[in-house]
C-alpha positions in Angstrom: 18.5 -2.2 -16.7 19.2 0.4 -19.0 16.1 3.4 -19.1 16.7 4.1 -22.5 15.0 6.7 -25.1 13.0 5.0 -28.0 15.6 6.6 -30.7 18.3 4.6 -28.8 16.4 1.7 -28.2 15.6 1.8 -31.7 19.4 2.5 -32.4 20.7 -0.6 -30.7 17.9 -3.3 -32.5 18.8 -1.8 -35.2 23.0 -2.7 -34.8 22.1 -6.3 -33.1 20.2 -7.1 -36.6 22.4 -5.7 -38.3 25.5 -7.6 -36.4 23.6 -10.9 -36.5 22.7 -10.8 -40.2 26.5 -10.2 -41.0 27.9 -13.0 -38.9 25.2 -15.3 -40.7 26.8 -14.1 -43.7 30.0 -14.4 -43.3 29.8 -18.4 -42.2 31.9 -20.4 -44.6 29.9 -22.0 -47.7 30.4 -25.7 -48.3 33.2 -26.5 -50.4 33.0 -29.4 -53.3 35.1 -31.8 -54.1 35.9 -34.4 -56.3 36.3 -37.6 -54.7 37.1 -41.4 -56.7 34.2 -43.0 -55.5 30.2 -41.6 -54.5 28.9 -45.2 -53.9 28.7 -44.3 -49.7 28.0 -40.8 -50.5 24.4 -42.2 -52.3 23.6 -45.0 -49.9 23.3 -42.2 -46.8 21.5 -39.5 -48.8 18.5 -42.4 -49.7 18.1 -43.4 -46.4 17.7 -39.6 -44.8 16.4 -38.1 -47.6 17.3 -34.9 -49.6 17.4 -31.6 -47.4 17.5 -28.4 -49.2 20.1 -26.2 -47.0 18.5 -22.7 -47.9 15.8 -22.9 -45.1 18.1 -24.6 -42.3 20.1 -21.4 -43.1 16.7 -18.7 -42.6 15.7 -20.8 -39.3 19.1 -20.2 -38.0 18.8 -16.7 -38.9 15.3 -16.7 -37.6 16.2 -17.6 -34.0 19.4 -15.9 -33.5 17.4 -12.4 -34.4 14.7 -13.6 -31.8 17.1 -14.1 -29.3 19.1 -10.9 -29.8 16.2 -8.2 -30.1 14.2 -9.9 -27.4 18.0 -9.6 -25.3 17.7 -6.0 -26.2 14.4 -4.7 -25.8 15.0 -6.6 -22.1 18.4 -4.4 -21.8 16.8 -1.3 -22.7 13.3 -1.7 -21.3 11.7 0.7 -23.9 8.0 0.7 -22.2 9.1 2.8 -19.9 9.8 5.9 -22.4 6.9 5.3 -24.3 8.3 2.8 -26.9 5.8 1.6 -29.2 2.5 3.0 -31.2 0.6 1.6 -27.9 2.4 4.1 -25.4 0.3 6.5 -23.9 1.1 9.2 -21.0 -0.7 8.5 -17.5 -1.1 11.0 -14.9 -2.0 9.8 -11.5 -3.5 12.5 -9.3 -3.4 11.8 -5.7 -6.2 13.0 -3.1 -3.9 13.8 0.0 -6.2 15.8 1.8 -6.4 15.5 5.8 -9.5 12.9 5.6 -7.0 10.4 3.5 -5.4 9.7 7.1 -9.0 8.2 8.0 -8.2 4.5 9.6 -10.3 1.9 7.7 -11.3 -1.4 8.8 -7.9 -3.5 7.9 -6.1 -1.0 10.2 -4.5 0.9 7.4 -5.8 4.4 6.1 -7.5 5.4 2.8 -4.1 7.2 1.8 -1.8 3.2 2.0 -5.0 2.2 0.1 -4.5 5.3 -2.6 -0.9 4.8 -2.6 -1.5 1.0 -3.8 -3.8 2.0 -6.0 -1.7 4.5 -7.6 1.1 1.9 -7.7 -1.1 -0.6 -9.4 -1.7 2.1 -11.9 1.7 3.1 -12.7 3.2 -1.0 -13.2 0.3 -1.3 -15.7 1.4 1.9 -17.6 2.9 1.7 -20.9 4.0 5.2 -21.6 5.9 8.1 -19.4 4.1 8.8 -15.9 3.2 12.1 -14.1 2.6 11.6 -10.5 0.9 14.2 -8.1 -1.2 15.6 -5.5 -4.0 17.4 -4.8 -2.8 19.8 -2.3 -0.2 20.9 -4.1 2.6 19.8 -1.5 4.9 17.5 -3.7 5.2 19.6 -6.3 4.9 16.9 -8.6 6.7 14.8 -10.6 6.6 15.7 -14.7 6.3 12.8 -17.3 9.1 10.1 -15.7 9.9 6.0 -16.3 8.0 4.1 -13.9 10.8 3.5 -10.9 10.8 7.5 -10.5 7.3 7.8 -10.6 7.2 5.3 -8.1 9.8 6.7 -6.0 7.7 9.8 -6.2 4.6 8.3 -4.9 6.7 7.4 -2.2 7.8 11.0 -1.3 4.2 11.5 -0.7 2.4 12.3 2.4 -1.3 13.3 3.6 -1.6 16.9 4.2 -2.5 18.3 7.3 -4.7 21.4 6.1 -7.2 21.8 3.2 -5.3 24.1 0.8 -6.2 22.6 -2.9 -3.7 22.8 -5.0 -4.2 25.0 -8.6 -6.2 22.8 -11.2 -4.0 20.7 -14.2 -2.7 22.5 -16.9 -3.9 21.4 -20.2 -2.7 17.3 -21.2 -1.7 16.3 -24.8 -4.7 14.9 -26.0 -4.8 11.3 -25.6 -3.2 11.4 -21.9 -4.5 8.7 -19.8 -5.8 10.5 -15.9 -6.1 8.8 -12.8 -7.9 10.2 -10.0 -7.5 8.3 -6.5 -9.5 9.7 -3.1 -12.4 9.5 -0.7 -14.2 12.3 -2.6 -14.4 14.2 0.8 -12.4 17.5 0.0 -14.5 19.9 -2.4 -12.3 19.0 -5.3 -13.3 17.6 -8.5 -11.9 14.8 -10.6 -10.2 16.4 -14.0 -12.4 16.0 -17.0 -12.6 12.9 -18.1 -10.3 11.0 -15.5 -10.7 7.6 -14.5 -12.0 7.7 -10.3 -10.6 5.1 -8.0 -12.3 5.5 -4.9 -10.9 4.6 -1.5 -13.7 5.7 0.3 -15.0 3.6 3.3 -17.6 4.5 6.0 -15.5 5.2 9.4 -16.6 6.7 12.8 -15.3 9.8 14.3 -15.7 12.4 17.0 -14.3 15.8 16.5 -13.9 19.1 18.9 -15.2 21.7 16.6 -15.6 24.8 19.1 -13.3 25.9 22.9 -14.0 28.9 23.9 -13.6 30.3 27.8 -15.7 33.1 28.9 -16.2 35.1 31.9 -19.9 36.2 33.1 -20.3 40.0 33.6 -21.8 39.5 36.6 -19.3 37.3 38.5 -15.6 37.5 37.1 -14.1 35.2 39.4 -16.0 32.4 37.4 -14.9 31.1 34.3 -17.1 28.8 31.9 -16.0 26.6 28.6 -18.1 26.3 26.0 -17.3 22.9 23.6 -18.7 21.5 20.9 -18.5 18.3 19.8 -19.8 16.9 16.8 -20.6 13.0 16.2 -19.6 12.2 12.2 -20.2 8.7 12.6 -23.0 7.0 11.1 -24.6 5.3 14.2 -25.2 6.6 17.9 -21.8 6.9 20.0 -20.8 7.7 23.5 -18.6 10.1 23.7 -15.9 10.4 26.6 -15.3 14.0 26.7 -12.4 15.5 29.1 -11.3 19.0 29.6 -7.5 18.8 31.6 -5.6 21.5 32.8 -2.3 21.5 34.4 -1.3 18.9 36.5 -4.7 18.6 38.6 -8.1 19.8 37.0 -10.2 17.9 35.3 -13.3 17.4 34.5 -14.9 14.5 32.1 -18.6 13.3 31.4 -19.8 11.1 28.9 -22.3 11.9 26.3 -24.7 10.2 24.2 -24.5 12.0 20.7 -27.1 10.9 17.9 -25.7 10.3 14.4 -24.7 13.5 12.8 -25.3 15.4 15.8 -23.8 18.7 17.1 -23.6 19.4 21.3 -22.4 22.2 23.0 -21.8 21.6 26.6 -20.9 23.9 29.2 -18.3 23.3 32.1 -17.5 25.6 35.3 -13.6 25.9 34.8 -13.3 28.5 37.8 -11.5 25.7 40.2 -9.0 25.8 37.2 -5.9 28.6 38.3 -5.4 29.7 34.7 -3.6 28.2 32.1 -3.7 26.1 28.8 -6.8 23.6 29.1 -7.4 21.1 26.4 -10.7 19.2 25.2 -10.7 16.3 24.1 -13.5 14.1 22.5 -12.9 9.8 22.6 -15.0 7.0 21.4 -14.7 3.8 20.6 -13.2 2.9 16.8 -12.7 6.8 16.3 -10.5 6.7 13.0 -9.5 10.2 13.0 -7.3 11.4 15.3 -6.9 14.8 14.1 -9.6 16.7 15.4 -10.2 15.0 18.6 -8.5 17.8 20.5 -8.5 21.2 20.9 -6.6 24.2 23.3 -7.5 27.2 24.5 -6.0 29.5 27.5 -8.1 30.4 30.4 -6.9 33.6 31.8 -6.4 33.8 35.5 -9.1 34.9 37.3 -8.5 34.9 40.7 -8.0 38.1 43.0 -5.5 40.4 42.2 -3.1 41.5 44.3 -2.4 45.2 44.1 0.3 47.5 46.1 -0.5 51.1 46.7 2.8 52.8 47.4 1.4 56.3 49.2 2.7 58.6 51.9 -0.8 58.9 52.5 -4.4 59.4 49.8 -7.2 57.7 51.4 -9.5 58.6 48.5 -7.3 56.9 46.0 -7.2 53.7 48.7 -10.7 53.9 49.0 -11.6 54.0 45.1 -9.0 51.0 44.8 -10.2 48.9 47.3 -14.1 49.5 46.1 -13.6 47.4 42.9 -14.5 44.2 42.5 -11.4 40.8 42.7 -9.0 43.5 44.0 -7.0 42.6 47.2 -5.4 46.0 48.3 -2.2 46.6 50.6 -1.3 50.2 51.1 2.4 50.9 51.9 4.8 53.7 52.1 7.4 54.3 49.6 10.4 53.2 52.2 8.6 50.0 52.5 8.6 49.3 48.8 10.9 46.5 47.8 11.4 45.2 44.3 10.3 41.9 43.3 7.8 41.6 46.1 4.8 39.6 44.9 2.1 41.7 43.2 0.2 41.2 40.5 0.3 45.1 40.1 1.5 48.4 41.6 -0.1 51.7 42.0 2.3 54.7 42.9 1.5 57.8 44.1 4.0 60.9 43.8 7.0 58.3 43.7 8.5 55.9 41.0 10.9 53.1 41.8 14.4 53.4 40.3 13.6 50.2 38.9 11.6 49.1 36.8 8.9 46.6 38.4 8.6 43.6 37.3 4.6 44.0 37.4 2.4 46.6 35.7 2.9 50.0 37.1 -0.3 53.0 37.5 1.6 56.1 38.4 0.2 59.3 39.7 2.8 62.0 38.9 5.7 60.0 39.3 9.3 61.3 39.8 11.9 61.1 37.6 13.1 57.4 36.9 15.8 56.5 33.8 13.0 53.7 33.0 9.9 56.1 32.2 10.2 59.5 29.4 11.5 62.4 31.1 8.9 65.2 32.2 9.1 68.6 33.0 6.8 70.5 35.4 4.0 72.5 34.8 3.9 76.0 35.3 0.7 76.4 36.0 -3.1 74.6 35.8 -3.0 72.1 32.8 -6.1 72.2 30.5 -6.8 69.0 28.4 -7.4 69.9 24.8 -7.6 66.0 22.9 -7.3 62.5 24.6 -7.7 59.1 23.1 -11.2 58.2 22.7 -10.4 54.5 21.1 -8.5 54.0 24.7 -10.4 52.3 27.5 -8.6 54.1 30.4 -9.0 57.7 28.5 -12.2 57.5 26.9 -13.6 56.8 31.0 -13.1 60.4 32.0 -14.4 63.6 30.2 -11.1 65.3 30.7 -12.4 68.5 29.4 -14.2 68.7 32.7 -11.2 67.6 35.1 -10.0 70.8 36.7 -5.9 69.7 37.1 -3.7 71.9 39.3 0.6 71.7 38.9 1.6 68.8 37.3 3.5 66.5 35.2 3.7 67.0 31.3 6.1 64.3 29.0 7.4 65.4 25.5 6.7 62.3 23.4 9.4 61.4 21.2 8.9 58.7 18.4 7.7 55.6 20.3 9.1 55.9 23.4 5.4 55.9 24.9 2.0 56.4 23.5 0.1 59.6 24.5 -3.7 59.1 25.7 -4.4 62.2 27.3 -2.9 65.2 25.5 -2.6 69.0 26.6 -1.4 71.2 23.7 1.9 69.0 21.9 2.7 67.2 25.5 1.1 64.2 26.8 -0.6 64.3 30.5 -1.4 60.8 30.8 1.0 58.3 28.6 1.6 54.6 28.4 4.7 52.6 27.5 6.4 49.5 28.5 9.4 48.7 30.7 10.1 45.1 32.0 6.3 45.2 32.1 3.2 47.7 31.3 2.9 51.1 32.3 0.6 54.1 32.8 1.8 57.7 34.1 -0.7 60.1 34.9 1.1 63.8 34.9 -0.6 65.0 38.3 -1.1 63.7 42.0 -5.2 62.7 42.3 -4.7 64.8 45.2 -3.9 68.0 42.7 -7.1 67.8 41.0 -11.0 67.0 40.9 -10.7 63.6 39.5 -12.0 61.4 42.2 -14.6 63.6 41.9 -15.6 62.4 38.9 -18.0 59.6 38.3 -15.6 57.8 35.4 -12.5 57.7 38.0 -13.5 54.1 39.5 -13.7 53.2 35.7 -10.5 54.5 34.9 -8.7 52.6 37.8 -10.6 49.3 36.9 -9.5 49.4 33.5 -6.2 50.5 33.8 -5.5 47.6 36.3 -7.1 45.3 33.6 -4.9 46.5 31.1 -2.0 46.1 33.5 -2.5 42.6 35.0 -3.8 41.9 31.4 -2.4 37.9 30.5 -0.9 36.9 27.1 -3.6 37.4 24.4 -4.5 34.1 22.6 -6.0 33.8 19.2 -8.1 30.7 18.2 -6.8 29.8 14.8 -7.8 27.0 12.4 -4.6 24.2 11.1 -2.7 26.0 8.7 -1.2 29.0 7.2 -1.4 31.3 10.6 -0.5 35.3 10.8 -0.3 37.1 13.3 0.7 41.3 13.4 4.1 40.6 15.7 6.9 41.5 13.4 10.6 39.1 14.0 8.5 36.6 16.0 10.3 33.6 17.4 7.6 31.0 17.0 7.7 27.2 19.4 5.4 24.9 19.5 3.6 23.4 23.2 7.1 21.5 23.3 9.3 23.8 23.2 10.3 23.0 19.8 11.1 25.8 17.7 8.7 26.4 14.3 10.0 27.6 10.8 8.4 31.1 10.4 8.8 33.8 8.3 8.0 38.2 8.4 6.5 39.8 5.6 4.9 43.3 6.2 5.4 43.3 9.5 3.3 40.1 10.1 5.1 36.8 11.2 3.6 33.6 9.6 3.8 30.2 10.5 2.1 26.5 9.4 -0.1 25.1 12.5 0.4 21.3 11.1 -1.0 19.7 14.0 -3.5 20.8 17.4 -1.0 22.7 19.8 -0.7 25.7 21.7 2.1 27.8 19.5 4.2 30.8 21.3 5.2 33.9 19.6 7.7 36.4 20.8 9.1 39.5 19.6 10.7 41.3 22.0 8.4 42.0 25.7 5.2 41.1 23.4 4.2 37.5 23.6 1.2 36.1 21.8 -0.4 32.6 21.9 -1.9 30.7 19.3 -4.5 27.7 20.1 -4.4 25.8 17.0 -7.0 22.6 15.9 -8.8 21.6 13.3 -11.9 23.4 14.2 -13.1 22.5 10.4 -16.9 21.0 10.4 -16.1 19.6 6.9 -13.2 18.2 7.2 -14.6 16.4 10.5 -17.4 15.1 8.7 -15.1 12.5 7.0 -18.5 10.2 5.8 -19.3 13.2 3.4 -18.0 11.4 0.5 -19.2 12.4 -3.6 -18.3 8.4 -3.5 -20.2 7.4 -1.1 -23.0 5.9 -2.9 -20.6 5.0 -5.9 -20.2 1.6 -6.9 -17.2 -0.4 -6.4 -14.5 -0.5 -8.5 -13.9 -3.0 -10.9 -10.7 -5.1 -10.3 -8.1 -4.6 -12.6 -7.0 -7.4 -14.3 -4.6 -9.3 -12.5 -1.3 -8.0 -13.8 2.0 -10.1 -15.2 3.6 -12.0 -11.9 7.1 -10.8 -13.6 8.5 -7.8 -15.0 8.5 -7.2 -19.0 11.8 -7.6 -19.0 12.5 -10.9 -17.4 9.9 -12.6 -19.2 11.7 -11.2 -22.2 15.4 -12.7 -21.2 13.1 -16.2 -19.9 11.7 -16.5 -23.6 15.5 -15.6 -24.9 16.5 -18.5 -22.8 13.7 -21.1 -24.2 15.0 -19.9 -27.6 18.2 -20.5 -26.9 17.5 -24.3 -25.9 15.3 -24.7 -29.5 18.5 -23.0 -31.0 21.3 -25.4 -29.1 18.7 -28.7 -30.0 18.6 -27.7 -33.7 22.3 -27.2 -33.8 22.9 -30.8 -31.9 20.5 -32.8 -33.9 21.9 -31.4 -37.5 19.1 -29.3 -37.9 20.5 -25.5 -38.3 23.7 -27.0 -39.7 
């Protein structure tokens, strides 16, 4: 079928009138003769009576017309383009937030229901149709016949974040607005639409909160705090797991009240570090979306650390005195790279290679992997350090007498200066294959053990060193993070569209995964879930309590169109019946 514009359906009626009402007059006229005899001629007009020929002429007229306009407005279809003083424009706005993926009791979601709503909406329409969404992902469609509205209802999908889309710009008065949803998301109808509500009561369990922390007190032990949240509108039990790597895991079952938050606590310590998931089942749960969530737990054991000395027992001493350190002293012909070490501490000597752990390193020698240094030619007094730093700020350096030493001219961002003697650094930090720190003098040159901060400067510069990946807790969505050219994959593997602006890579978090980010030696990880309260609470309907919609009125079985050619058809009999019995001739 033709989708034609009313000037050309108007156009082509127009011709076929005009062509029929020619052809009817051009049909021969009867032609009289004179004959010897009119004796039969009045015998067969008394018994069928006289029949005036103008009207049998006017009905033929009559039904050909019929039959040609009804074959063209079926050719041309001219509802569709708003043909007609009855055609009005229809915009049908589509709720496609994440609670339109809520399973209802027929096993489909509210969104099939919305989309056969919406299709139910657009057969019935008589005018152009605009079809779109409320979260702004389609785009839309502009004022289109019905088979491309339709085809772009069917380009439509549920989203998977919250982001409302900008409100409607202003309609030609007159336009007809639909508004289909569950009247969950905090969006309102447009003034003066018509609301179809799919909303239907549903049960769910969501993960709202997992967070790992470490007490103070002990740091081998590792607790995870999660909170689960019961949406439904009845009492469930809850089956809720926490897995971790191929072994660990823990589950218990809770009874959760209707409406009802629970934070529960779990000792993870068992677990050796890694991504741990939480997730939250019960029976009839018909949203999947926020049963899950990921977080990292760091690892936690006892660290290994390798003092490479010719000899300091105060500096092996201090080391082995802090708490989850596991200490092995060694002398710098010993040392061997790649031996296993979860960091290194060297004392008057620097691998030529890089380690592959992070490095302390108390006036090192000169190595193509760390600035180069020159000696100092005499006692080195601190004027400035780094107060913001936790390995600088532990010290008063003011009060550290320092003998010879090391001092590093900083250039650009080779390394970052913490402790600073006029314009040269004494202690710096940078990063090789892994983390480093360089103190400029030997601990044996100096009063620093001494000092009552130098056990806090050693515990915090091993943190720093044997530091994990950090890992951000993030919400679904738009996510940024300050790592500029970051390569972005997903718990798969799978590599994620991103994108750099100002230095800060951004990524969309459409679904609960742990997301990787590298740029460079710096790695960052991302636990994404839903972590949305109101999103979770998917009973939280405006339509909750409204009533239910009236049916529309069971529509036409056929299309316009055929019906159209089926009634050209049953004139077409009438015409060929008139013709045979004499009537229209």
């Amino acid at each position: 079928m033709l989708q034609a514009s009313p000037a050309f359906g108007l156009l082509l009626v127009g011709l076929v009138v005009a062509a029929i009402v020619a052809i009817h007059l051009l049909k021969p006229r009867r032609v009289q003769r004179v004959v010897a005899s009119t004796l039969i001629w009045q015998t067969a007009a008394r018994r069928v009576g006289k029949r005036p020929a103008r009207w049998r002429w006017w009905l033929a007229l009559g039904l050909s017309l019929a039959i040609g306009i009804g074959l063209t407005l079926a050719l041309v279809r001219p509802e569709l383009r708003g043909f007609g003083a009855g055609a009005r424009q229809v915009v049908v706005v589509l709720d496609n937030g994440p609670t339109m993926a809520v399973r209802t009791r027929d096993g489909q979601t509210r969104w099939v229901h919305a989309v056969a709503e919406a299709r139910s909406v657009i057969a019935r329409a008589s005018g152009p149709v605009m079809v779109t969404d409320s979260m702004g992902v389609s785009g839309g469609s502009g004022f289109v016949g019905r088979d491309e509205a339709m085809a772009a209802l069917g380009r439509m999908a549920v989203a998977a974040v919250a982001e409302g889309a900008p409100p409607l710009l202003p309609l030609p008065s007159g336009t007809e607005v639909h508004f289909i949803g569950d009247g969950v998301a905090p969006l309102d109808p447009p003034p003066g639409a018509i609301v179809h509500p799919v909303f239907e009561p549903a049960d769910n369990v969501a993960v709202l909160r997992l967070v790992t922390r470490a007490p103070p007190a002990d740091p081998m032990r590792v607790d995870a705090l999660v909170q689960v949240f019961n949406a439904s509108l009845v009492e469930k039990t809850v089956r809720l797991t926490l897995r971790g790597g191929e072994r660990f895991a823990i589950t218990q079952a809770l009874r959760i009240a209707a409406g009802e938050r629970i934070d529960a606590t779990f000792d993870v310590s068992d677990f050796e570090g890694g991504v741990l998931a939480a997730a939250a089942l019960t029976q009839g749960d018909a949203f999947a979306a926020d049963d899950i969530a990921y977080t990292v737990v760091q690892p936690h054991g006892r660290k290994r650390v390798q003092l490479v000395t010719r000899g300091n027992a105060p500096l092996a001493d201090a080391l082995a005195a802090l708490p989850a350190i596991r200490l092995e002293v060694i002398t710098p012909e010993r040392y061997r790279h790649g031996s296993r070490a979860d960091a290194y501490v060297f004392d008057g000597f620097a691998p030529d290679r890089a380690p592959d752990a992070g490095a302390l390193l108390f006036q090192p020698t000169h190595v193509d992997w760390l600035p180069p240094g020159r000696p100092a030619n005499g006692p080195v007094v601190v004027d400035d350090w780094d107060r913001a730093s936790s390995i600088a700020a532990a010290v008063p350096w003011n009060a550290v007498s320092i003998g010879r030493g090391e001092l590093w001219k900083v250039v650009g961002a080779e390394a970052a200066v913490l402790v600073r003697a006029s314009d040269e650094g004494v202690v710096i930090s940078g990063q090789a294959s892994a983390p480093w720190i360089a103190i400029g003098f030997l601990s044996s040159q100096s009063d620093l053990p001494l000092q009552p901060g130098f056990a806090v400067l050693l515990g915090n510069a091993l943190a720093q060193l044997t530091a994990a990946t950090p890992v951000r807790t993030e919400p679904l969505g738009a996510v940024r993070v300050a790592l500029p050219d970051a390569e972005v994959r997903d718990g798969q593997g799978h590599l994620v569209e991103s994108r750099t602006a100002a230095g800060v890579t951004i990524f969309d978090a459409q679904r609960p995964d742990l997301y990787t980010l590298r740029s460079g030696n710096a790695r960052v990880l991302v636990a994404a879930s839903l972590l949305d309260s109101h999103l979770a609470d998917v009973n939280a309907s405006r339509f909750a309590n409204a009533p239910a919609p009236v049916a529309a009125p069971p529509g036409l079985p056929l299309e316009r169109w055929v019906l159209a050619v089926l009634a050209c058809m049953a004139l077409l009999m009438f015409d060929w019946a008139a013709y045979v019995r004499r009537v229209t001739r």
